[in-house]
C-alpha positions as CSV (number, residue, x, y, z in Angstrom):
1,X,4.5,206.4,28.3
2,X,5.2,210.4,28.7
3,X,7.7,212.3,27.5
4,X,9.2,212.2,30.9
5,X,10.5,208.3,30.1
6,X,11.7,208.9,26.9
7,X,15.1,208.6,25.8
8,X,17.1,212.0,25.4
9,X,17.2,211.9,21.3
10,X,13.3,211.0,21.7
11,X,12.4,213.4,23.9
12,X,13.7,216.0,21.6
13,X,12.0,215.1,18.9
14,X,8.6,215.0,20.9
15,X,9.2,218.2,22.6
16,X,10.7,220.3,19.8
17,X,7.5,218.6,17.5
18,X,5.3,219.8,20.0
19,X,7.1,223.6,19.4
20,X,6.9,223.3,15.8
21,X,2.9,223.1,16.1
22,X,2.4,225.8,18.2
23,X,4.8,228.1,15.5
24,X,2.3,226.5,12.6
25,X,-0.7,228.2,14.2
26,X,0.7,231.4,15.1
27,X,-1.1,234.1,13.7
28,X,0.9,237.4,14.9
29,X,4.7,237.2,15.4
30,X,4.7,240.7,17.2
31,X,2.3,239.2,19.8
32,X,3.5,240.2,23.4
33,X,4.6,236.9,25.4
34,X,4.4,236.7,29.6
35,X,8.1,237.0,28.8
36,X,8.1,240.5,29.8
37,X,9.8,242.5,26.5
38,X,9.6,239.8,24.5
39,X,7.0,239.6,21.2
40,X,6.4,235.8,19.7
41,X,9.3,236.0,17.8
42,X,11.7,236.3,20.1
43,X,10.9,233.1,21.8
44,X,11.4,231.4,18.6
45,X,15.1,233.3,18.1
46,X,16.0,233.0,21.6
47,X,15.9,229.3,21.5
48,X,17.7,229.1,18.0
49,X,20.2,231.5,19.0
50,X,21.4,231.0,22.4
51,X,21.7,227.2,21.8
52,X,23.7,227.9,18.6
53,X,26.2,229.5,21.3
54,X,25.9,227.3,23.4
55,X,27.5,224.6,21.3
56,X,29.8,226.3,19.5
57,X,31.4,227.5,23.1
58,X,31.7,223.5,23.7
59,X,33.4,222.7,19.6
60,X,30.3,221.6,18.2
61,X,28.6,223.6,15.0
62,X,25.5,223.6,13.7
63,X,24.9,224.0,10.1
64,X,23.2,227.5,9.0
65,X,19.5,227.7,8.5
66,X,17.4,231.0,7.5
67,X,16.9,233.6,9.7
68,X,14.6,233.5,12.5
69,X,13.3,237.5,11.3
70,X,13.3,236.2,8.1
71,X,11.0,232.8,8.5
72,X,10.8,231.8,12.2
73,X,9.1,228.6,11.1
74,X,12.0,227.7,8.7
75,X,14.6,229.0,11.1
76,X,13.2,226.3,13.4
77,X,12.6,223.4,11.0
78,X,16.6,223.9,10.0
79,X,17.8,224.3,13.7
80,X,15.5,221.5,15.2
81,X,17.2,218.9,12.1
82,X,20.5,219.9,13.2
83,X,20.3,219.2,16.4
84,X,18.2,215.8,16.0
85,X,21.1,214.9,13.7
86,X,23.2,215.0,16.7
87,X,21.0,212.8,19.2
88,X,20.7,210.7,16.6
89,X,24.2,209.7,14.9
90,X,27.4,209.2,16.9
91,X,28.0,212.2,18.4
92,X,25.0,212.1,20.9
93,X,27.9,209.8,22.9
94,X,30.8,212.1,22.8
95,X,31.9,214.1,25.6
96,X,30.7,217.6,25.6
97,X,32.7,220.3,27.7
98,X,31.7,224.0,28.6
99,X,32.9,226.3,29.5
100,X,30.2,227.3,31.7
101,X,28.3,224.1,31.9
102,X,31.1,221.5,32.8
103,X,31.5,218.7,30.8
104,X,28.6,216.0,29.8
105,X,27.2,213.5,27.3
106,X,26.8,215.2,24.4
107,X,23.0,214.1,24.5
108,X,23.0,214.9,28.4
109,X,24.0,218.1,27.5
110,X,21.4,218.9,25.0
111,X,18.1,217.2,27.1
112,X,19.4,218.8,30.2
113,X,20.0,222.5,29.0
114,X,17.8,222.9,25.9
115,X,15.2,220.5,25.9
116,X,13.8,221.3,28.8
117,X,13.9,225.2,27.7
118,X,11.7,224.2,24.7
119,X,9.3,222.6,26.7
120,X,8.9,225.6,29.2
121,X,8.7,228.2,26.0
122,X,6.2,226.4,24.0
123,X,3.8,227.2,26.8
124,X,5.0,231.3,26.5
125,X,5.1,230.9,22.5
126,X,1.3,229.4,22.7
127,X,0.0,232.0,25.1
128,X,0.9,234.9,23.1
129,X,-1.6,233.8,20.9
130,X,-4.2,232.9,23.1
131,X,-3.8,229.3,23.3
132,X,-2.7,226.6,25.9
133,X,-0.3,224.0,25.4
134,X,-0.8,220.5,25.7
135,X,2.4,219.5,27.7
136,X,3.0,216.6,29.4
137,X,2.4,217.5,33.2
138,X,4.4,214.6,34.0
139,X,7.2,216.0,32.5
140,X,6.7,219.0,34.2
141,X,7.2,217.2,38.0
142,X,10.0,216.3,37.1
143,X,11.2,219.5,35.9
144,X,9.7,220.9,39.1
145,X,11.6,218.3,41.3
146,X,14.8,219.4,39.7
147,X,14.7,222.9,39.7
148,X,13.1,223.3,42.9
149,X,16.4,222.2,45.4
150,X,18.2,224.7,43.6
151,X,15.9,227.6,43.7
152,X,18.7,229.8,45.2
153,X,21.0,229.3,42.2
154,X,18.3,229.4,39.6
155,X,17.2,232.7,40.6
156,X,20.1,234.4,41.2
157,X,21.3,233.7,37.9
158,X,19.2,235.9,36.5
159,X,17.6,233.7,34.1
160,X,14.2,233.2,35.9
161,X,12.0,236.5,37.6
162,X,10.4,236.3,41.0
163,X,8.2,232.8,41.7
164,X,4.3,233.5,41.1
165,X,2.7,232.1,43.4
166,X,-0.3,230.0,42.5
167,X,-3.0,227.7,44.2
168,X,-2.3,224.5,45.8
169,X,-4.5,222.7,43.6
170,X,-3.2,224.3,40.3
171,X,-1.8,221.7,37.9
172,X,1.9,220.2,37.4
173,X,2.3,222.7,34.5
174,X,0.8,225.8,36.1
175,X,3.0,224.9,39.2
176,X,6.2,224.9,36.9
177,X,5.4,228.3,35.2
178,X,4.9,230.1,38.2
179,X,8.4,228.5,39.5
180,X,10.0,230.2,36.8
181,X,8.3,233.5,37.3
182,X,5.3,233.3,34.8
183,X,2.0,234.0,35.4
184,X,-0.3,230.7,34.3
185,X,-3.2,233.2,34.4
186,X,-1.5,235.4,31.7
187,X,-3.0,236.5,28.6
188,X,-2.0,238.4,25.3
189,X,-5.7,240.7,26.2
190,X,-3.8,241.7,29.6
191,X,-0.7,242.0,28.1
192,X,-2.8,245.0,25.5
193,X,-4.8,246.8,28.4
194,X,-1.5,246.9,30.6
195,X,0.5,248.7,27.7
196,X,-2.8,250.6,26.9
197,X,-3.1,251.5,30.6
198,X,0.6,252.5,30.2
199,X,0.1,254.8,27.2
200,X,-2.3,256.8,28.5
201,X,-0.3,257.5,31.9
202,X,2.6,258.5,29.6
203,X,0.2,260.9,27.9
């Protein structure tokens, strides 16, 4: 079984899990990410943060946990309980409505929007340290087969660059990334000799 056929409340726990051991072994939380901007840390505070408002927009709060610049691991121990409470107690059935979103399950709401979003930045959270994930590729097909109808709307949202293209052998995984505009060839030396390369043109 992957995490692909796993119910919404145990997907969640498998994926954000999976999150929570790439943050144990980070060694540098100003790292550069192949999110372009962002350092380690603000994969971690993006995730906590913009699903905090997310909820509260639909009526539902989360309790408060330490700051992400504080503790990121911490931050993400507190947020990731908060949320599991919800998949896993009564509320995972109630209807959820947004404002943006539409209305949902509750637990529809959360696999569909964030879920899926942990699974696709564990792999930029693990990179800026040099490492690669081990995600479930068949998770990512299925990710792929969703997203990839609405390419148009996914784009032009603004919340995914310009597709990389990659091989036609490349893996389930590397296939998603370069969907969503990464590059699965990306790498925290790169990242240093383009900003040094940039320094010394500025000079």
């Amino acid at each position: 079984m992957t995490i692909a056929d796993l119910s919404a409340g145990a997907r969640h726990r498998e994926v954000t899990a999976g999150f929570a051991d790439v943050i144990a072994d980070v060694s540098d939380w100003n790292a550069p990410t192949p999110v372009d901007g962002w350092v380690a840390r603000d994969v971690v505070a993006h995730l906590v943060d913009w699903f905090t408002g997310f909820l509260a927009a639909g009526g539902v709060e989360l309790p408060a946990g330490p700051a992400v610049a504080d503790d990121p691991g911490a931050a993400w121990s507190a947020h990731t309980a908060g949320v599991q409470a919800l998949l896993d107690g009564p509320p995972a059935e109630n209807a959820f409505s947004h404002p943006m979103a539409g209305e949902h399950r509750l637990a529809d709401a959360i696999d569909r929007f964030y879920t899926a979003d942990v699974y696709m930045h564990t792999w930029d959270l693990a990179r800026s340290q040099g490492a690669t994930p081990d995600l479930d590729p068949v998770f990512a097909e299925q990710l792929l087969a969703g997203m990839a109808p609405i390419d148009d709307i996914l784009r032009s949202s603004g919340q995914y660059g310009p597709k990389v293209e990659v091989g036609a052998d490349a893996d389930a995984v590397s296939r998603l990334m370069g969907f969503i505009g990464r590059d699965p060839t990306w790498t925290p030396a790169a990242a240093d000799s383009d900003d040094a390369h940039a320094l010394r043109n500025a000079e």
